[in-house]
SETOR-679283 format. One record per residue: residue number from 1; x, z negated, y of N, C-alpha, C in turn; residue in one letter. Coordinates in Angstrom, 1 decimal. Layout:
REM SETOR-679283
@k: NUM, n_x: X, n_z: Z, n_y: Y, ca_x: X, ca_z: Z, ca_y: Y, c_x: X, c_z: Z, c_y: Y, r: a
...
//
This chain:
REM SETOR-679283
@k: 1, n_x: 33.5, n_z: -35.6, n_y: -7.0, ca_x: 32.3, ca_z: -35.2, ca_y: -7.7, c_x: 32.3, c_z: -33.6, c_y: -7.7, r: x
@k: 2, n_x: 32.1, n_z: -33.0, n_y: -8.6, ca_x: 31.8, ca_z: -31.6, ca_y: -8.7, c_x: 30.4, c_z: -31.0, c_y: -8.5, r: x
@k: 3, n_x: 30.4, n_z: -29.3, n_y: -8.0, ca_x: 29.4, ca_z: -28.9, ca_y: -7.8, c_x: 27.8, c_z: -29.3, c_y: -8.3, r: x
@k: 4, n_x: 28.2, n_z: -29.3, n_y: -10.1, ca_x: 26.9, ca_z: -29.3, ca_y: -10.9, c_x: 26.5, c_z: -30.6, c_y: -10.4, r: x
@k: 5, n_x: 27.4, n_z: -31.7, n_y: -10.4, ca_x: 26.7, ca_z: -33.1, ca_y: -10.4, c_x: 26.2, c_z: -33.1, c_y: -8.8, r: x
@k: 6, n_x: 26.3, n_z: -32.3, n_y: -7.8, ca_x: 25.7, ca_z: -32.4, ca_y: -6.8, c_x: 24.5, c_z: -31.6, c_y: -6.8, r: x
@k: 7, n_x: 24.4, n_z: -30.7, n_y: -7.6, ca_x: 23.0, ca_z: -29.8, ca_y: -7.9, c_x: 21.8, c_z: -31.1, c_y: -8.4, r: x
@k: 8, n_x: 22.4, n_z: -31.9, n_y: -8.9, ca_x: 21.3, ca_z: -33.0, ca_y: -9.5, c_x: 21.3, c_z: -34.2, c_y: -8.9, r: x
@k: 9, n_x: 22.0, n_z: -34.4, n_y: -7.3, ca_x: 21.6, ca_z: -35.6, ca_y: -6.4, c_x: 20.0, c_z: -35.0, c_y: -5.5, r: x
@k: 10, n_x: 19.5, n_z: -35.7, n_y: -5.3, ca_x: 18.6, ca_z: -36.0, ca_y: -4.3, c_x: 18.7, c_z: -36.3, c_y: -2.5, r: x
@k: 11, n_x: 19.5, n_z: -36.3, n_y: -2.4, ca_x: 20.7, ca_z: -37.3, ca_y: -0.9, c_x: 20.3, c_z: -36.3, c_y: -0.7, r: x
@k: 12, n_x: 19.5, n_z: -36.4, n_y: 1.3, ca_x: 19.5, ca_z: -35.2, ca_y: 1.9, c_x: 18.1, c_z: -34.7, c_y: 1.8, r: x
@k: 13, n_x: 17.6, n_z: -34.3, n_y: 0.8, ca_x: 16.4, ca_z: -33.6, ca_y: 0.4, c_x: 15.3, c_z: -34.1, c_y: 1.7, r: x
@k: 14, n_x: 14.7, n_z: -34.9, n_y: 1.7, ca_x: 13.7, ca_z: -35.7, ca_y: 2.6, c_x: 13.8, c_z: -35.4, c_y: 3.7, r: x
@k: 15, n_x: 14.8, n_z: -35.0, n_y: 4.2, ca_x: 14.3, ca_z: -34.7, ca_y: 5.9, c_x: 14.2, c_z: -32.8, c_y: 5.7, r: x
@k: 16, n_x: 14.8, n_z: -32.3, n_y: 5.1, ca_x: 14.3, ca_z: -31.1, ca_y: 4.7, c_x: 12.7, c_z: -30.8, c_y: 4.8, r: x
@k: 17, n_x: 11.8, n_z: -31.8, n_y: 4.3, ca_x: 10.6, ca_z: -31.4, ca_y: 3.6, c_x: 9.8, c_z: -30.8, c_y: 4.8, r: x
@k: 18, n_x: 9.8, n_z: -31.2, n_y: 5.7, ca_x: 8.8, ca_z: -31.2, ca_y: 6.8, c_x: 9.4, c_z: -29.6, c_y: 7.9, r: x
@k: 19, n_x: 10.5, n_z: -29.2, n_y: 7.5, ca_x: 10.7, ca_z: -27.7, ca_y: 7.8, c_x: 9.8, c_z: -26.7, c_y: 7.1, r: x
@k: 20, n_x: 9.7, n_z: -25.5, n_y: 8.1, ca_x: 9.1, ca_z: -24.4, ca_y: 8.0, c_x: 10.4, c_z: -23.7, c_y: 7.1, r: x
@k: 21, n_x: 9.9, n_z: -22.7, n_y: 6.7, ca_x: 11.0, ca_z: -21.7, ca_y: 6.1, c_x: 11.9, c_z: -20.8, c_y: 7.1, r: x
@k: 22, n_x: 12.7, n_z: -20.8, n_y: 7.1, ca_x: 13.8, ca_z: -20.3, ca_y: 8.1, c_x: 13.8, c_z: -21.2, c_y: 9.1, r: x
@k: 23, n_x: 13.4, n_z: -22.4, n_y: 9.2, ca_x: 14.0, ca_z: -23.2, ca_y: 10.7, c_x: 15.5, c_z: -23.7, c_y: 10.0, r: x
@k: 24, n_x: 16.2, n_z: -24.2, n_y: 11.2, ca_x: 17.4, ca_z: -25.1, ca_y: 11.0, c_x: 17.2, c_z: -26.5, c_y: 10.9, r: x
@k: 25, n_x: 17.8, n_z: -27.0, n_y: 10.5, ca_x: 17.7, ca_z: -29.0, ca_y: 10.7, c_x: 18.0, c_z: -29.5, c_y: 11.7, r: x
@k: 26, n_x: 17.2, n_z: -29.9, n_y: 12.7, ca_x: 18.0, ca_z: -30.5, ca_y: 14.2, c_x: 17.0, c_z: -31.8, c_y: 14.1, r: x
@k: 27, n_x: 16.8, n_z: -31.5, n_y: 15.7, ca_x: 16.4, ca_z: -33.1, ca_y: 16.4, c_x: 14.5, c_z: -32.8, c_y: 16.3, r: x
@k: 28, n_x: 14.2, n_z: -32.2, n_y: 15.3, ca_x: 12.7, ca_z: -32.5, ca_y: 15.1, c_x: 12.3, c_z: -33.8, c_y: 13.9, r: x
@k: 29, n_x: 11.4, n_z: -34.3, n_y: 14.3, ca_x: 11.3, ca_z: -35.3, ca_y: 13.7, c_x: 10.5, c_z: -35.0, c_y: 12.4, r: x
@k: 30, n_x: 11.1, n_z: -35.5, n_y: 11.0, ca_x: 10.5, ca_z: -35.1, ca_y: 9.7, c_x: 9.3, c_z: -35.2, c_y: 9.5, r: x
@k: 31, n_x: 8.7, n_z: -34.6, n_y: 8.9, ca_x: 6.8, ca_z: -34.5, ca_y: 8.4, c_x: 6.2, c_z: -34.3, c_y: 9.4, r: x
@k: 32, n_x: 6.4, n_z: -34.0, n_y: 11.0, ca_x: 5.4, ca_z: -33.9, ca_y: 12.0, c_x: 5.2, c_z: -32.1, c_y: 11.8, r: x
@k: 33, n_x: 3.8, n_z: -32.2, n_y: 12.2, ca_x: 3.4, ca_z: -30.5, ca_y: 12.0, c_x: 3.9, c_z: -29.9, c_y: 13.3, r: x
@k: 34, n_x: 3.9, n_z: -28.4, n_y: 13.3, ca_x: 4.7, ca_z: -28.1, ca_y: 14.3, c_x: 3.3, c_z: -27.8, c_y: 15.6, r: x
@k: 35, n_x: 3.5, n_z: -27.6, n_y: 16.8, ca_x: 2.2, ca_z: -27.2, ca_y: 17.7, c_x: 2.3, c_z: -26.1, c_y: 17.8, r: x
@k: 36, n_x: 1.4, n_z: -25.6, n_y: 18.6, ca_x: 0.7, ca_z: -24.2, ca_y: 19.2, c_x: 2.2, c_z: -23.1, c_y: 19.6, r: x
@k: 37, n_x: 3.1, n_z: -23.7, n_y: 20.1, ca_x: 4.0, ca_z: -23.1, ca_y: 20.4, c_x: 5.3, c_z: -22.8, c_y: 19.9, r: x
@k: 38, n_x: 5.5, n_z: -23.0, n_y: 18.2, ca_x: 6.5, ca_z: -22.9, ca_y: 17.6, c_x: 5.7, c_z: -22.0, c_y: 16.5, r: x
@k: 39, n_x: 4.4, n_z: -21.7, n_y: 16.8, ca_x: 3.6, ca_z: -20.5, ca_y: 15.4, c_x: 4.1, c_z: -18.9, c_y: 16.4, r: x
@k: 40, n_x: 4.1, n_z: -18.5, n_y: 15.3, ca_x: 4.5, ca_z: -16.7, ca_y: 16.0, c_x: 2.9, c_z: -16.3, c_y: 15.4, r: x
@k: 41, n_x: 2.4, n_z: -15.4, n_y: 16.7, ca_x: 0.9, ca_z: -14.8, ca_y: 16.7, c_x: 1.6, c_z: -13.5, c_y: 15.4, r: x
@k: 42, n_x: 0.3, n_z: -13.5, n_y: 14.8, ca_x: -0.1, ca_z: -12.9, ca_y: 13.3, c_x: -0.1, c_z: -11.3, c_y: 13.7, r: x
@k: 43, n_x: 0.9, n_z: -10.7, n_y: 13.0, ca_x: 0.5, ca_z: -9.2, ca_y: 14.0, c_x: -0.5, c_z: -8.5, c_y: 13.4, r: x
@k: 44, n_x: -1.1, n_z: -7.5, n_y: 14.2, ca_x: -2.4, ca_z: -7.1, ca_y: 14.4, c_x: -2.5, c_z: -6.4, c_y: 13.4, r: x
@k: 45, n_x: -3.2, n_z: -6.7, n_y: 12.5, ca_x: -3.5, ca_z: -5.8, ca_y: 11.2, c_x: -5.1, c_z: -5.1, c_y: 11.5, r: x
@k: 46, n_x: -4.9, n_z: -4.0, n_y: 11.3, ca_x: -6.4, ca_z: -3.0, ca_y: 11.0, c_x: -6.0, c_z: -2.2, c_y: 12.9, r: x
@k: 47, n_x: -4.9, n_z: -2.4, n_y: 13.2, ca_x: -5.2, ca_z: -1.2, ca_y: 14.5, c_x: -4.5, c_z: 0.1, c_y: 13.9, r: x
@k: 48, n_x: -4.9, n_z: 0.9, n_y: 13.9, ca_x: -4.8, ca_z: 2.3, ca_y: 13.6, c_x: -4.9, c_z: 3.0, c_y: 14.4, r: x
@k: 49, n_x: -4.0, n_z: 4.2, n_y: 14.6, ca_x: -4.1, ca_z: 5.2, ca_y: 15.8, c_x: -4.9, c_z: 6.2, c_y: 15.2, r: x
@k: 50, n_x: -4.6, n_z: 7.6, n_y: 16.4, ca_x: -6.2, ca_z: 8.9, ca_y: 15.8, c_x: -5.4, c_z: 9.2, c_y: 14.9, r: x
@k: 51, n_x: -4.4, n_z: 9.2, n_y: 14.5, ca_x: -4.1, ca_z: 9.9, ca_y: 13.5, c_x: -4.1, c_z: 9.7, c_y: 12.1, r: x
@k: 52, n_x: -4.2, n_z: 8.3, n_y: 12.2, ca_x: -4.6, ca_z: 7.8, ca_y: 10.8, c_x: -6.0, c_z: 8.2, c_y: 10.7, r: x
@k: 53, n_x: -7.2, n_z: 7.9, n_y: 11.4, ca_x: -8.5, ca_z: 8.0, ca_y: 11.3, c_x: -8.2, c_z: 10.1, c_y: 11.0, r: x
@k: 54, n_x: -7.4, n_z: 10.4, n_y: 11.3, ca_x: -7.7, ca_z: 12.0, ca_y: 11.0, c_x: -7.4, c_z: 12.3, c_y: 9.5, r: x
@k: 55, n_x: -5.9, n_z: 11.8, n_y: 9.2, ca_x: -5.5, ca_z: 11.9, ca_y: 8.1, c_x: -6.2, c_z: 11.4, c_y: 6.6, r: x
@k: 56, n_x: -6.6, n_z: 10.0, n_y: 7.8, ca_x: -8.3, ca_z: 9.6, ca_y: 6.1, c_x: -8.9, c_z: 10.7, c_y: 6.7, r: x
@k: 57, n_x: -9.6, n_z: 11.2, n_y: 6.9, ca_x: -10.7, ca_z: 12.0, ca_y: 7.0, c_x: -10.2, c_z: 13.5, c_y: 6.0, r: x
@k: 58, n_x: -9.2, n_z: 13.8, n_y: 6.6, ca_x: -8.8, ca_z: 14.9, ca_y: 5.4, c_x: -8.4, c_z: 14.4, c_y: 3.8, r: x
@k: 59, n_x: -7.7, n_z: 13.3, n_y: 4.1, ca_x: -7.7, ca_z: 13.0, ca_y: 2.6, c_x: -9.3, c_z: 12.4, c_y: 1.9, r: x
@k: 60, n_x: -10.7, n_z: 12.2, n_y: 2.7, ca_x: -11.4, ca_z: 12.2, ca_y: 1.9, c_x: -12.1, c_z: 13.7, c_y: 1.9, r: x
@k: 61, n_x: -11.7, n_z: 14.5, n_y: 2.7, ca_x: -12.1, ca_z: 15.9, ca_y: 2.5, c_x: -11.6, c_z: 16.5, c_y: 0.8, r: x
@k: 62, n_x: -10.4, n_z: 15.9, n_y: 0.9, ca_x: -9.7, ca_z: 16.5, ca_y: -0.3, c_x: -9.9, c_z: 15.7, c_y: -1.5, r: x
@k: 63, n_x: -10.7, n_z: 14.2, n_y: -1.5, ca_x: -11.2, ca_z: 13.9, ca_y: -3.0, c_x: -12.6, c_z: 14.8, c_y: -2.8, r: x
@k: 64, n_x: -13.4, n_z: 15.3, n_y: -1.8, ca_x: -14.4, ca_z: 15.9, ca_y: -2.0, c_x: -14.2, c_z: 17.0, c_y: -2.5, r: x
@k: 65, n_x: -13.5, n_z: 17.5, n_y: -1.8, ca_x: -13.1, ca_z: 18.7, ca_y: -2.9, c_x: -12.3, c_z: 18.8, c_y: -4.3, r: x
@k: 66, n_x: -11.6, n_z: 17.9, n_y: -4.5, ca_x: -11.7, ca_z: 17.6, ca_y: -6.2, c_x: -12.8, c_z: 17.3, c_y: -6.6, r: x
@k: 67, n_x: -13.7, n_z: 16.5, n_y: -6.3, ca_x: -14.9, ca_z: 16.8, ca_y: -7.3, c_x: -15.6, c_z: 17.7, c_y: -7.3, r: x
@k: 68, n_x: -16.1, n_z: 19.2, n_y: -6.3, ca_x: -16.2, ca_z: 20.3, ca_y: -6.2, c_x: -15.8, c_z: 21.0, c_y: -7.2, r: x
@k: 69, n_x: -14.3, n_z: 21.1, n_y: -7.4, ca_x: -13.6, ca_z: 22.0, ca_y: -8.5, c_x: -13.9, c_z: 21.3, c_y: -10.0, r: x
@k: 70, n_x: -14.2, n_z: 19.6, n_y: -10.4, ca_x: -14.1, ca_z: 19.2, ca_y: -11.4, c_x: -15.8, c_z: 19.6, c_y: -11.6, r: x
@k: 71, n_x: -16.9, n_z: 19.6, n_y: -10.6, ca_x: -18.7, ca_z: 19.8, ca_y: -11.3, c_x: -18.2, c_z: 21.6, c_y: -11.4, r: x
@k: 72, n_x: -17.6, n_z: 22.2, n_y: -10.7, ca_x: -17.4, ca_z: 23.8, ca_y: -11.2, c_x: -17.2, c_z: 24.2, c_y: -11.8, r: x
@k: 73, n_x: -16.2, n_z: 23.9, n_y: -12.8, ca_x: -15.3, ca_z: 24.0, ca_y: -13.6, c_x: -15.5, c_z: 23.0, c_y: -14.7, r: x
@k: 74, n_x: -16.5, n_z: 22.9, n_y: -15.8, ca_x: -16.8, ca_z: 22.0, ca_y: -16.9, c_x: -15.6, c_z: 22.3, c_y: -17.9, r: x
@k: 75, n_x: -14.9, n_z: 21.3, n_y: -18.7, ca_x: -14.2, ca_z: 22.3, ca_y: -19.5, c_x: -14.3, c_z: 21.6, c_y: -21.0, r: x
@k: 76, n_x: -14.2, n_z: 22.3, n_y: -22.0, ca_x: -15.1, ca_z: 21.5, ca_y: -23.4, c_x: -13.6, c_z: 21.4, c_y: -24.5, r: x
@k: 77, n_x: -13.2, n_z: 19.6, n_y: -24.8, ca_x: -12.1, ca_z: 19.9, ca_y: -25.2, c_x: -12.6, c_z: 19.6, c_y: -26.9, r: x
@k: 78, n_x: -11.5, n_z: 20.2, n_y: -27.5, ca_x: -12.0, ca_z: 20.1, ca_y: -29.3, c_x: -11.6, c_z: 18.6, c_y: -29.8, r: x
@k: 79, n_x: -10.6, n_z: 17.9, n_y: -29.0, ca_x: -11.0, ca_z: 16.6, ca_y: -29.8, c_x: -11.4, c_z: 15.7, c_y: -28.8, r: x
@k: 80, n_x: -11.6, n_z: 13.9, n_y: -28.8, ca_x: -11.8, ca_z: 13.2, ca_y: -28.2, c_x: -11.0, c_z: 12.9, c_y: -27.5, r: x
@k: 81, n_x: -9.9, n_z: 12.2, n_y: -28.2, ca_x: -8.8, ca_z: 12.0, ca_y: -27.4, c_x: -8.3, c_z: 12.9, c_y: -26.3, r: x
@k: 82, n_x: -8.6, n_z: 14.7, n_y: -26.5, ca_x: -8.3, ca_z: 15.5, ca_y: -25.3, c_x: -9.1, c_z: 15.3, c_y: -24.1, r: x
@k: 83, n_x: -10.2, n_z: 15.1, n_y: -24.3, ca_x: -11.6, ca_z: 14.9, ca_y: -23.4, c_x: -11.3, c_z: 13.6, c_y: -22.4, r: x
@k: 84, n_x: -10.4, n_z: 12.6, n_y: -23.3, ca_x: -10.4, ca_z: 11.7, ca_y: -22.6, c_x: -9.4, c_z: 11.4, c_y: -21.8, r: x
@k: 85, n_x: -8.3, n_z: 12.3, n_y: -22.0, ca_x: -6.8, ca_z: 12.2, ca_y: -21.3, c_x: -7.3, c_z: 13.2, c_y: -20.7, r: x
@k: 86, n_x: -8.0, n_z: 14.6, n_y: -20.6, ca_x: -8.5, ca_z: 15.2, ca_y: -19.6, c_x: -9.5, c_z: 14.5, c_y: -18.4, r: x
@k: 87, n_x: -10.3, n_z: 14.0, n_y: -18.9, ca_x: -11.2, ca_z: 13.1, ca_y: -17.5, c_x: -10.2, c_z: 12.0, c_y: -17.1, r: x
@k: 88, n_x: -9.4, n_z: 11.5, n_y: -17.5, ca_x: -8.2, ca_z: 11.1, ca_y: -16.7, c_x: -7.5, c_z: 11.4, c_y: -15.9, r: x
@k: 89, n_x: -7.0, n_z: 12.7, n_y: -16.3, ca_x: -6.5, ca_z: 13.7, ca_y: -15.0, c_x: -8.1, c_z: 13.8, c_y: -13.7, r: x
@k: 90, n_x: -8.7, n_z: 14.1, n_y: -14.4, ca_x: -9.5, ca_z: 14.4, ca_y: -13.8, c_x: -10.1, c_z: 12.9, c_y: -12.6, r: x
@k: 91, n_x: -9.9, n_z: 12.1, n_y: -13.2, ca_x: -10.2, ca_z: 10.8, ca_y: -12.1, c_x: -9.1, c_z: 10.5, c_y: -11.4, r: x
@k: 92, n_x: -8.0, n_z: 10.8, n_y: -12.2, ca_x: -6.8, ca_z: 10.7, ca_y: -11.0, c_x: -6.4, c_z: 11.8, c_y: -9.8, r: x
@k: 93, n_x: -6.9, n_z: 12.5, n_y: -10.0, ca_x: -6.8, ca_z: 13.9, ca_y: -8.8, c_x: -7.7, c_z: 13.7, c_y: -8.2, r: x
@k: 94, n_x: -8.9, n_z: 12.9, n_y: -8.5, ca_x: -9.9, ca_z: 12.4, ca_y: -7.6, c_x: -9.5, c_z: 11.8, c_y: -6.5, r: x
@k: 95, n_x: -8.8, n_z: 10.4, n_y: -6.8, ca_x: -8.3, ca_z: 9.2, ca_y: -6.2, c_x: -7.2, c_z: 9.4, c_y: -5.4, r: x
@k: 96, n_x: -6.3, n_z: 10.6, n_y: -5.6, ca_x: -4.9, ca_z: 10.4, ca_y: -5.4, c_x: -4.7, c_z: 10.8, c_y: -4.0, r: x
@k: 97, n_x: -5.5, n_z: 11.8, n_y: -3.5, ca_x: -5.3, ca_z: 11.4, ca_y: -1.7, c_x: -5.7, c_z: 10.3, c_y: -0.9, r: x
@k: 98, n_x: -7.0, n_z: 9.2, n_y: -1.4, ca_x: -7.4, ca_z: 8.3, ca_y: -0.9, c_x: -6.4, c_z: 7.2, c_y: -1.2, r: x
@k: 99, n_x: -5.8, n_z: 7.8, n_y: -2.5, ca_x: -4.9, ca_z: 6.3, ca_y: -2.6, c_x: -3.3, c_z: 6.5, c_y: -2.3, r: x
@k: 100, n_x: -3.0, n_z: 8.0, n_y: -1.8, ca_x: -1.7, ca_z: 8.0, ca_y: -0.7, c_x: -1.6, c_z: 8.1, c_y: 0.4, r: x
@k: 101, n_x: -2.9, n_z: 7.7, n_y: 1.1, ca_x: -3.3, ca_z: 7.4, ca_y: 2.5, c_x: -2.9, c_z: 5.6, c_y: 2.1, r: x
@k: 102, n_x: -4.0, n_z: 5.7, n_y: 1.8, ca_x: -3.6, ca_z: 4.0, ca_y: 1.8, c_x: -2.2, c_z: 3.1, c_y: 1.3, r: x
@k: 103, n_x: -1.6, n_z: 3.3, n_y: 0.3, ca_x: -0.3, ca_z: 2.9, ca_y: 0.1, c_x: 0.6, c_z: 3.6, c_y: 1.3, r: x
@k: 104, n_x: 0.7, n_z: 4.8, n_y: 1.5, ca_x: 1.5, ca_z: 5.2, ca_y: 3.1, c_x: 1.0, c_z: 4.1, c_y: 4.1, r: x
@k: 105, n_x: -0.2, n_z: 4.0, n_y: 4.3, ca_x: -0.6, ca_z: 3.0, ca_y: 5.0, c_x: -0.1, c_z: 1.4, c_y: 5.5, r: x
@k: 106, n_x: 0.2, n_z: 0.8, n_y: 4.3, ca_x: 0.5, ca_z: -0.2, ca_y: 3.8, c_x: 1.7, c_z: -0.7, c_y: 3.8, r: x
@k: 107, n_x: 2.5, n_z: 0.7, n_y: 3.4, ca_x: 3.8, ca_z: 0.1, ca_y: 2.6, c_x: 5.0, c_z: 0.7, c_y: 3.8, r: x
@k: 108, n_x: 4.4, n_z: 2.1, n_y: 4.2, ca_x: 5.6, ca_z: 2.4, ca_y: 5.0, c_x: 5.3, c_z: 2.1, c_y: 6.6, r: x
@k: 109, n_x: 6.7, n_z: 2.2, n_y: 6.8, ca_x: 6.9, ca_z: 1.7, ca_y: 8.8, c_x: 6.1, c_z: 2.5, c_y: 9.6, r: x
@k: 110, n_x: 5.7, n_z: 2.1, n_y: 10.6, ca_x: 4.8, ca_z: 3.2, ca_y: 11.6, c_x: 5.9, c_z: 4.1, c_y: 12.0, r: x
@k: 111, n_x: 6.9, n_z: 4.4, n_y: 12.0, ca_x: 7.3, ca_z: 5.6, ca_y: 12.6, c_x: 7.6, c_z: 6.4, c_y: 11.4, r: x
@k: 112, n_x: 7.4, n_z: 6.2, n_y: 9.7, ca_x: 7.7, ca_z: 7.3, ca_y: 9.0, c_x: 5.9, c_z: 7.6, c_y: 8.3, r: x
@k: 113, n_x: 5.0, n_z: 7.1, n_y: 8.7, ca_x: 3.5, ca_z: 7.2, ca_y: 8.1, c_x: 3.2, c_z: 9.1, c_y: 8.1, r: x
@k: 114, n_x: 3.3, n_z: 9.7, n_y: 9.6, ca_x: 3.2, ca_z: 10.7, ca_y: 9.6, c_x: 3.9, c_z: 11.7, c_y: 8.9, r: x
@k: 115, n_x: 4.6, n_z: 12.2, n_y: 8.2, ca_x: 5.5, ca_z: 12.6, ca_y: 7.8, c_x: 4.9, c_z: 12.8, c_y: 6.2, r: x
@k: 116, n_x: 5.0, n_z: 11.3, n_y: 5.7, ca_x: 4.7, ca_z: 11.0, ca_y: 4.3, c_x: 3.3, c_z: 11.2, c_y: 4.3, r: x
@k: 117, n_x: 2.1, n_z: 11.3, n_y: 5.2, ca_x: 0.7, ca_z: 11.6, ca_y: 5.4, c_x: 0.9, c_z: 13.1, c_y: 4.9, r: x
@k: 118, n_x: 1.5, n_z: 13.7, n_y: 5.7, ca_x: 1.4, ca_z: 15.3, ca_y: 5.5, c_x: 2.1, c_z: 15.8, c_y: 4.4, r: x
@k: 119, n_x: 3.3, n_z: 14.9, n_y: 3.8, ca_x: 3.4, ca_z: 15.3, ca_y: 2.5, c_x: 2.4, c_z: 15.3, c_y: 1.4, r: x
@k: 120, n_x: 1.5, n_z: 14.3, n_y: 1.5, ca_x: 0.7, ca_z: 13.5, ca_y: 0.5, c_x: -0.6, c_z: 14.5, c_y: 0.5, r: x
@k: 121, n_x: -0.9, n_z: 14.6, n_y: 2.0, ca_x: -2.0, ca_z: 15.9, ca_y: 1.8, c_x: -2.1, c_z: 17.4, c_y: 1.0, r: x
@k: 122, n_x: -0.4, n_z: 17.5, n_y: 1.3, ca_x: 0.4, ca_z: 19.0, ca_y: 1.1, c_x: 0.2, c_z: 18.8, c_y: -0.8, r: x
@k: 123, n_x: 0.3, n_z: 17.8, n_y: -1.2, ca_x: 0.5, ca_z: 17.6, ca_y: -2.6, c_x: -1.0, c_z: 17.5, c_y: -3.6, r: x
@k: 124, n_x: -1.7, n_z: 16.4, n_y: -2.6, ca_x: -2.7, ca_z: 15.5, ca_y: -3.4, c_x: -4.8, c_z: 17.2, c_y: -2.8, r: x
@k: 125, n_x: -4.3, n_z: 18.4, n_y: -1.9, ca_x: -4.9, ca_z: 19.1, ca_y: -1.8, c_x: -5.3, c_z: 19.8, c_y: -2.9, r: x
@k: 126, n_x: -6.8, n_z: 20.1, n_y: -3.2, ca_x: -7.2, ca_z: 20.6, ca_y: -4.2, c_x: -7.0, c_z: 22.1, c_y: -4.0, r: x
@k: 127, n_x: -6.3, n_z: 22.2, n_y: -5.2, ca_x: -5.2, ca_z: 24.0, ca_y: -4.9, c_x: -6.0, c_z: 24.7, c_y: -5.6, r: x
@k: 128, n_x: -7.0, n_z: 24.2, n_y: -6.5, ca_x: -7.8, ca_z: 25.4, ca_y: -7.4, c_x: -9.1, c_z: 25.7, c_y: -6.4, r: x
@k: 129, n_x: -9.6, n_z: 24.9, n_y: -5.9, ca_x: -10.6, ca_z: 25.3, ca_y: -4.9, c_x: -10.2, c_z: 26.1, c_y: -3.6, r: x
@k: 130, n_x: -8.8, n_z: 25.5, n_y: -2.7, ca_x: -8.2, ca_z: 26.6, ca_y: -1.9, c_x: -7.5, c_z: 27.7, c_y: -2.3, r: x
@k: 131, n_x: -7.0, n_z: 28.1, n_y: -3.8, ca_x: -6.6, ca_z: 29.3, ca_y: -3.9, c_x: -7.8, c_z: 30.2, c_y: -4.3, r: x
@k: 132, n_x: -9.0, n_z: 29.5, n_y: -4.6, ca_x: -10.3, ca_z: 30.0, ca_y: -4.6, c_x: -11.0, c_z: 30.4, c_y: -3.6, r: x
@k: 133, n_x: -10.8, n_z: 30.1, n_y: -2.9, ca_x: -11.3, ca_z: 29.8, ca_y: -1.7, c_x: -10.8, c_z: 31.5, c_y: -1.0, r: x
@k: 134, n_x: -9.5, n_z: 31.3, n_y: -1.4, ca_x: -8.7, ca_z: 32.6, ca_y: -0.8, c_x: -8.8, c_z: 33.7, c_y: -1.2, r: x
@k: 135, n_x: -8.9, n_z: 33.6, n_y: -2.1, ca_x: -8.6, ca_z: 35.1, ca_y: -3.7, c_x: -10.0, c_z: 35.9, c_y: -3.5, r: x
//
């Protein structure tokens, strides 16, 4: 018998069913649920160290201060379409340290978060209000 025609037997399948994903097929008995002691505890989501709680805190410093520089700074564009791809920018410079806190948060390993935090602040910082600030 060849590969394909084994792709379309059934033989076998049934004691499969009652596995978890990644066990092996041994001496457990098919369709029984597994107990208390074959579940792996759920890892702890929402502990955060001080430095995340610091790092949001500057990055909601720094959507406050994009909206600071956007009520300061009105700017009057001559068509619609400019107005509207401008308050675009303008909602995304809002959002965008709140939301590279959080995807850092999320996506990268705890030992590279810091790193990519202080990139994100170094980038997503409102530079017209601190070169203002300075000048």
């Amino acid at each position: 018998m060849s590969r394909d025609e084994d792709a379309l037997r059934w033989e076998g399948d049934d004691e499969l069913d009652g596995l978890a994903v990644g066990d092996a097929p041994d001496d457990r008995r098919v369709g029984t649920m597994p107990d208390a002691s074959d579940q792996v505890a759920p890892r702890a989501a929402g502990r955060r160290g001080p430095l995340a709680w610091i790092v949001l805190a500057l990055a909601l410093a720094s959507t406050a201060g994009w909206i600071v520089v956007i009520v300061a700074n009105p700017v009057q564009q001559p068509s619609l379409l400019g107005l509207a791809m401008y308050q675009l920018g303008e909602l995304l410079a809002v959002i965008a340290p709140l939301l590279w806190w959080l995807l850092v948060d999320r996506l990268a390993p705890r030992g590279r978060r810091a790193p990519l935090w202080l990139v994100g602040l170094a980038v997503t910082a409102p530079w017209p209000l601190v070169a203002g600030a300075v000048a």
